[in-house]
N, C-alpha and C positions, 0 to 999 in steps of 0.2 A: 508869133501869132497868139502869144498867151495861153497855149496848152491847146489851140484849137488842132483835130488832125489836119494835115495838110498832107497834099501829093508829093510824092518825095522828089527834091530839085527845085520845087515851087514854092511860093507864098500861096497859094488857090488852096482854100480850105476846102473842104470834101462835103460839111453842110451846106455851103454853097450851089456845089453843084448837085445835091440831091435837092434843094429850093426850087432848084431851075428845071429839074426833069420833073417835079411836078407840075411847076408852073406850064409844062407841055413844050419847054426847049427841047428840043433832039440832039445828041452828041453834035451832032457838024453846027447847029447853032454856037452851042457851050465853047467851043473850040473856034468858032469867029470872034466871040468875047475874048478868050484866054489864046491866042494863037499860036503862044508857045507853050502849050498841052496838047497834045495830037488827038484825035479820034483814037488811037490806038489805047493811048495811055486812059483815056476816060470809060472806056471799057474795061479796063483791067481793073479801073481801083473799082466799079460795078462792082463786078465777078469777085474780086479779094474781100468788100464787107459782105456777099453774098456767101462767102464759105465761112470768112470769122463768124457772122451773126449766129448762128447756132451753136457755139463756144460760149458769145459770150450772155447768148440766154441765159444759158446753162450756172452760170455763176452770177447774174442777177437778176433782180423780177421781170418775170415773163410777160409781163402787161404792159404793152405799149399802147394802147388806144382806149382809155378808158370812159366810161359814160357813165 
């Protein structure tokens, strides 16, 4: 997938589905797309860059939304 993160097991790139929960899909939408990624799993990878991302502030620039 050219260095993109992916869910492990998958080709489903992880930009992907943070596209789509903005876009206002709900995990059980995302998982009718992809149906072999479970609701379970699209939860975890949530919660997993929920815990990395303040690591990896931490070692690069903290401005993500800049105006």
């Amino acid at each position: 997938m050219r260095g993109a993160l992916v869910i492990a097991g998958t080709r489903v790139p992880i930009e992907i589905i943070l596209y789509r929960i903005k876009e206002g899909y709900a995990l059980k939408d995302i998982h009718k797309m992809y149906p072999h990624v479970t609701v379970d799993t699209l939860e975890k990878v949530i919660e997993e860059l929920a815990q990395k991302l303040p690591s990896y502030i931490e070692k690069n620039d903290k401005t993500f939304l800049q105006t």
